[in-house]
C-alpha positions as CSV (number, residue, x, y, z in Angstrom):
1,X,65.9,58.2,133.5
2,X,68.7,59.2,135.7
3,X,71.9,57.8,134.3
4,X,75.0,59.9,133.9
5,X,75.5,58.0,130.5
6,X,72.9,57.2,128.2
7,X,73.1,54.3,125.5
8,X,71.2,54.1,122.7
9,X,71.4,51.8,119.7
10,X,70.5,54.6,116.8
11,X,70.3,52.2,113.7
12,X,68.2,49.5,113.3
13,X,64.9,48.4,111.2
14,X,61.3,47.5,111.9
15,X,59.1,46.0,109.1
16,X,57.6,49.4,107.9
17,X,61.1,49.4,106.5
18,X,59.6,48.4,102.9
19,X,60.5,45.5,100.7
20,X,63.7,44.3,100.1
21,X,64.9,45.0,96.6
22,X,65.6,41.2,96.0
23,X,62.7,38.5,94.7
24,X,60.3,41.4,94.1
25,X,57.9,39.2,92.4
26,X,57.6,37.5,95.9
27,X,57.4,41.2,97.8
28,X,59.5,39.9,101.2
29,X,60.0,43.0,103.8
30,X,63.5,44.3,104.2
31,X,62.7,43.6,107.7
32,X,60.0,41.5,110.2
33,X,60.9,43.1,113.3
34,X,58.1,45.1,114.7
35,X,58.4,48.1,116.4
36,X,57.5,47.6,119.9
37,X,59.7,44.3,119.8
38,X,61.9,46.6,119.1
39,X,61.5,48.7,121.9
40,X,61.0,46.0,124.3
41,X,64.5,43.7,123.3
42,X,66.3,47.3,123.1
43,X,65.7,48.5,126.7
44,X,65.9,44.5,128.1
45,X,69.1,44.8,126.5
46,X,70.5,47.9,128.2
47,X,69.5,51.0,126.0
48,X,68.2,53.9,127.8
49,X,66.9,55.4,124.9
50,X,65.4,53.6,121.6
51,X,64.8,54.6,118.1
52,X,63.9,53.4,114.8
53,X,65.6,54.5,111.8
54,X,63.7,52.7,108.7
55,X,64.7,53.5,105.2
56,X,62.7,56.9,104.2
57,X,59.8,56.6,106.6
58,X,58.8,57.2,110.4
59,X,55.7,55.5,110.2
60,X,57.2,52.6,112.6
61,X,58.0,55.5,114.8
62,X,54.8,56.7,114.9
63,X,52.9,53.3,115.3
64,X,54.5,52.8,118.0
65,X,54.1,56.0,119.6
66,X,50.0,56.2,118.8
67,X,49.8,52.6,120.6
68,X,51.7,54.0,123.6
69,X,52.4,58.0,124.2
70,X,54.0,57.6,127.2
71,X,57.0,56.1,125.4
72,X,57.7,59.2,124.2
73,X,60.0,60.3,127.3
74,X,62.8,57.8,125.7
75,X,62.0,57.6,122.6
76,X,63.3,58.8,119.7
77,X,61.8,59.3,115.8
78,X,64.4,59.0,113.4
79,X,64.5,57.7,109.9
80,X,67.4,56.5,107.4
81,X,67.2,58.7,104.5
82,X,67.8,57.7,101.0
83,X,69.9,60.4,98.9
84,X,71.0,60.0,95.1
85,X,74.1,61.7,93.8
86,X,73.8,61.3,90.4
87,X,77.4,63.2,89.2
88,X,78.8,60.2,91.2
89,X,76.8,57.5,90.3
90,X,75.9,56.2,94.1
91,X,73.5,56.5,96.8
92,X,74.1,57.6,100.6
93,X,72.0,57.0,103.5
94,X,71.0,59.9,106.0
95,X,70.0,59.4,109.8
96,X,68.1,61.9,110.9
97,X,66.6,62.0,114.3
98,X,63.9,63.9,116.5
99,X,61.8,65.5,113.5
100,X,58.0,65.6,113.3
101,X,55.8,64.3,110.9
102,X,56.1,67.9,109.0
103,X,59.6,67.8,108.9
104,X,59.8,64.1,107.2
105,X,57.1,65.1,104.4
106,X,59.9,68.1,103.4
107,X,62.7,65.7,104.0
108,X,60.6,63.4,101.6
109,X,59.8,66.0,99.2
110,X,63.8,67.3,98.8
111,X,65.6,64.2,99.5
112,X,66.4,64.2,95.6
113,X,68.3,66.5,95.6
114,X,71.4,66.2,97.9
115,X,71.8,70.6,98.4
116,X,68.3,71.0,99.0
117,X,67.9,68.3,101.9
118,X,71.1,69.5,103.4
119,X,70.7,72.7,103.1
120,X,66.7,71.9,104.7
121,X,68.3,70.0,107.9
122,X,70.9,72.8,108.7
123,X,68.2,75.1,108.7
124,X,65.6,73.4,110.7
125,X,68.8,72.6,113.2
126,X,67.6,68.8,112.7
127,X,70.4,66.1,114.2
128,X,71.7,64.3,111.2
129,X,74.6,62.4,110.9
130,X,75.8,60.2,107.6
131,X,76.0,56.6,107.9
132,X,78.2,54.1,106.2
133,X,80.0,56.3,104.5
134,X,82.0,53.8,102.9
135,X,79.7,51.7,102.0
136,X,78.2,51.5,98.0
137,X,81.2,53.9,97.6
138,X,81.2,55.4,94.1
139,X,84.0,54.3,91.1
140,X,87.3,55.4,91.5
141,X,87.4,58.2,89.7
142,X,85.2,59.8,91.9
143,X,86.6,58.5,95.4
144,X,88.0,62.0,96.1
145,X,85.7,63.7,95.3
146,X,83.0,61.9,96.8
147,X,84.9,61.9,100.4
148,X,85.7,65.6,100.3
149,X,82.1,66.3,99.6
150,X,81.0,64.1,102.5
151,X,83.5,65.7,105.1
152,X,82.3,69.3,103.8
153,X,79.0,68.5,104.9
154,X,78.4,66.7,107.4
155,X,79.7,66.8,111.1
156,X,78.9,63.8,112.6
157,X,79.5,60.2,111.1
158,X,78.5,57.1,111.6
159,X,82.0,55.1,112.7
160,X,80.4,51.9,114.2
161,X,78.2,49.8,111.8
162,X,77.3,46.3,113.4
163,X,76.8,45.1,110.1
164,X,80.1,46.7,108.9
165,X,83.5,44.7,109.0
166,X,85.7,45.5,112.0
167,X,88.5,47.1,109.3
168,X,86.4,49.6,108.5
169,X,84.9,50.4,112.0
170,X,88.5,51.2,112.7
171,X,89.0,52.9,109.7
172,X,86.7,55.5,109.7
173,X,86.6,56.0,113.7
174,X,90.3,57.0,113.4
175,X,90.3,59.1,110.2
176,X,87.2,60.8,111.8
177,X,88.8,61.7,115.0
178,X,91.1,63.0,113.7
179,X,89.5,66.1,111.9
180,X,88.6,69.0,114.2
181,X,84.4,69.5,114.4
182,X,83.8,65.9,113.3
183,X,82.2,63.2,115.8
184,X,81.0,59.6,115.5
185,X,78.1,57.7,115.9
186,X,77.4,54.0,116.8
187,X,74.2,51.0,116.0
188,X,73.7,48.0,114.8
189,X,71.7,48.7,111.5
190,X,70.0,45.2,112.3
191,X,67.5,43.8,110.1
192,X,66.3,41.1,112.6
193,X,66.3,41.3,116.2
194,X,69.8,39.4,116.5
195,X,72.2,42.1,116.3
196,X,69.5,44.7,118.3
197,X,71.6,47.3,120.6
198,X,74.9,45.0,120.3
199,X,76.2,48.3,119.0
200,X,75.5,51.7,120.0
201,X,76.0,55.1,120.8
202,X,77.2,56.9,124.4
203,X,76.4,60.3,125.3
204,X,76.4,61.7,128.8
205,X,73.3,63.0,129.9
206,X,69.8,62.2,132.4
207,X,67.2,62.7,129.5
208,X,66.4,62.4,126.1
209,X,67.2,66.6,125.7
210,X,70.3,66.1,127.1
211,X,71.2,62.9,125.3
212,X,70.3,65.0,122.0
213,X,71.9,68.2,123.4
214,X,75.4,66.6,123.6
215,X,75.0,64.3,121.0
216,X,75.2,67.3,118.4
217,X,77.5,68.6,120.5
218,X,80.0,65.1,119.4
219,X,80.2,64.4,123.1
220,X,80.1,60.9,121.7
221,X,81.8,57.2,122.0
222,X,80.7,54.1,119.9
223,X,81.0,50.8,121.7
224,X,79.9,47.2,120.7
225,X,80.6,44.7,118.0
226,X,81.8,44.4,114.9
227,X,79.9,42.8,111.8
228,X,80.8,39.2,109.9
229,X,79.7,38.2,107.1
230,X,77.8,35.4,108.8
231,X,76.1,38.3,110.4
232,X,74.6,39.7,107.3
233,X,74.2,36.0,106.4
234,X,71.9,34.7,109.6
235,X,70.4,38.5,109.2
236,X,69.0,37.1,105.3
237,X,67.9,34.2,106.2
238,X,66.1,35.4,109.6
239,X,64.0,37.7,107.4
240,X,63.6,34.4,105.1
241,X,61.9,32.5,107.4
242,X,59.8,35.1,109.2
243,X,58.8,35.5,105.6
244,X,56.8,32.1,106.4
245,X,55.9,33.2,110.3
246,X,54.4,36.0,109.1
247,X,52.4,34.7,106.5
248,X,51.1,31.6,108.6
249,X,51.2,32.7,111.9
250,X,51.8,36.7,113.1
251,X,49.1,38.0,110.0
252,X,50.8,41.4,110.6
253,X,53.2,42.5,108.0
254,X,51.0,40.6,105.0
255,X,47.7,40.7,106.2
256,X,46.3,42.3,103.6
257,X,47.2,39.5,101.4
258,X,44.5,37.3,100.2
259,X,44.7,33.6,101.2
260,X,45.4,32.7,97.7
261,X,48.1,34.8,97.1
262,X,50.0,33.6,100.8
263,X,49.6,29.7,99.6
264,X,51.7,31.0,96.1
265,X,54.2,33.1,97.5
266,X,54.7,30.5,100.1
267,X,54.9,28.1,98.1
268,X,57.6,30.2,95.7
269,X,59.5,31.4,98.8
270,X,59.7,27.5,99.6
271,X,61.2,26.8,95.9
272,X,63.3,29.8,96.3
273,X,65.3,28.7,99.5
274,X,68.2,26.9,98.1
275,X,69.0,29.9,95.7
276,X,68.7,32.6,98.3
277,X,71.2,30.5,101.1
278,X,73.6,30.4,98.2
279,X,73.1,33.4,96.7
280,X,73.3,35.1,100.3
281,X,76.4,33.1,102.0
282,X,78.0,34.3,98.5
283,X,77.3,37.6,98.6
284,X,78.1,38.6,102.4
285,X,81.3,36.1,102.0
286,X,82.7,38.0,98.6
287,X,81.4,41.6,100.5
288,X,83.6,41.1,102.9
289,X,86.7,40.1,100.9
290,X,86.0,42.5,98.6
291,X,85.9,45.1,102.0
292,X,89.5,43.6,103.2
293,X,91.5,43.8,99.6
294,X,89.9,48.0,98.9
295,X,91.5,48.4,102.7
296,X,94.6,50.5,101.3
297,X,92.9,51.8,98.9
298,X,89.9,53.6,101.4
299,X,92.9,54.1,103.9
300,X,94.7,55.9,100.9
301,X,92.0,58.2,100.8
302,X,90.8,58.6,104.1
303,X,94.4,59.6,104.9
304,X,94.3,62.2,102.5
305,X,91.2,64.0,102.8
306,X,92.3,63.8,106.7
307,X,95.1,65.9,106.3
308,X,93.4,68.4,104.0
309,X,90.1,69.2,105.9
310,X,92.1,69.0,109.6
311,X,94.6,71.8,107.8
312,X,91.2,73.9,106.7
């Protein structure tokens, strides 16, 4: 690498994401996209440097790293870290990138306990940055609090979600800029290889070190698209049907599945199509309404905990 400006898209999913929360009886992936597909699509499609942020594991990372060391020069382990806040009745998700397989078991092993992880990364000097941070917000009565708390600890955000509506892209890019010590962050979080590196993060730099280097320094701009519902949408039903290509064809993600038990869960995950293209057009369609009438109320917020932290 020699660029002046390095790209990177630093949120997306391979299958060693886990399963999906939805039709557990079935067990479909949250994602089917393997890791060196991954890689491959992410450079062909103009990222100097690649990582894989699946939800609370680097085992992708590290599968596709013991298959080929040499991609280690731009290549980046990271993970998307799953933190409960139970005074506020929510979840948030974590990125945190460049650790070692040490430094995931304690992130594993404190990640219940939102001070403790923190506290952990700030310690270890680990690059973390918080994504979505308006996304599974908690109830009103805790939207202050909950914002403040975010903006006290972390520095860098994530302010371009390729899965997130273009109203809140802008949202939080401009509230975020606007607070002194606060940067932002740009990927895709793509659960299929359709939205890959269509949004990403720009740092200046000629290597991975300097690419990290300035990153935590918030020498930062997030460039690419915005999310649709029909985004999310095509995203469901692309893990739907490689549901089926992995079963009958790939043998990769469900190989361990007896032949018995891929002939019933096909069969079930046949049955289960009409519901789950309802039930998903729905739900990404009423999401995204839902995201466009809370518009003044986040902005309401935003505004507010703006002014407070950029006077502190």
């Amino acid at each position: 690498m020699s660029n002046s400006i390095l790209k990177a898209d630093l949120h997306c999913h391979s299958y060693f994401s886990g399963k999906t929360n939805h039709v557990k009886l079935l067990e479909p992936m949250d994602s089917y996209s393997s890791p060196e597909t991954i890689y491959r699509l992410a450079k062909q499609r103009g990222m100097d440097l690649v990582t894989i942020t699946d939800h609370d594991s680097i085992e992708g990372c590290l599968h596709l790293l013991n298959r080929d060391p040499d991609k280690a020069e731009d290549f980046i382990i990271g993970e998307e870290v799953t933190i409960p806040l139970p005074n506020m009745d929510c979840k948030i998700h974590v990125a945190v990138y460049d650790i070692n397989e040490s430094q995931h078991r304690e992130i594993t092993r404190l990640k219940s306990n939102f001070e403790e992880v923190m506290g952990y990364l700030k310690i270890q000097n680990i690059l973390h940055a918080l994504n979505h941070i308006l996304f599974g917000f908690p109830k009103p009565q805790y939207g202050h609090q909950y914002l403040d708390k975010m903006l006290e600890s972390f520095e860098i955000f994530e302010g371009w979600n390729g899965a997130v509506s273009s109203l809140q892209n802008r949202l939080v890019s401009e509230m975020i800029r606007k607070i002194p010590g606060k940067s932002l962050i740009g990927g895709s979080d793509s659960h299929t290889l359709l939205r890959l590196a269509t949004s990403y993060t720009s740092v200046p730099g000629k290597n991975k070190q300097d690419f990290l280097r300035n990153l935590k320094a918030g020498k930062t701009q997030v460039i690419g698209k915005n999310g649709y519902f029909y985004h999310v949408f095509f995203d469901a039903m692309g893990v739907y049907l490689a549901y089926f290509r992995d079963i009958a064809f790939r043998q990769e993600v469900h190989r361990s599945w007896s032949t018995y038990k891929k002939i019933r869960n096909g069969f079930g995950w046949a049955f289960y199509l009409p519901a789950w293209f309802i039930l998903s057009l729905s739900y990404t369609f009423v999401m995204y309404r839902l995201v466009a009438r809370q518009q003044d109320y986040f902005a309401g917020l935003l505004n507010d905990m703006t002014r407070t932290h950029s006077i502190t």
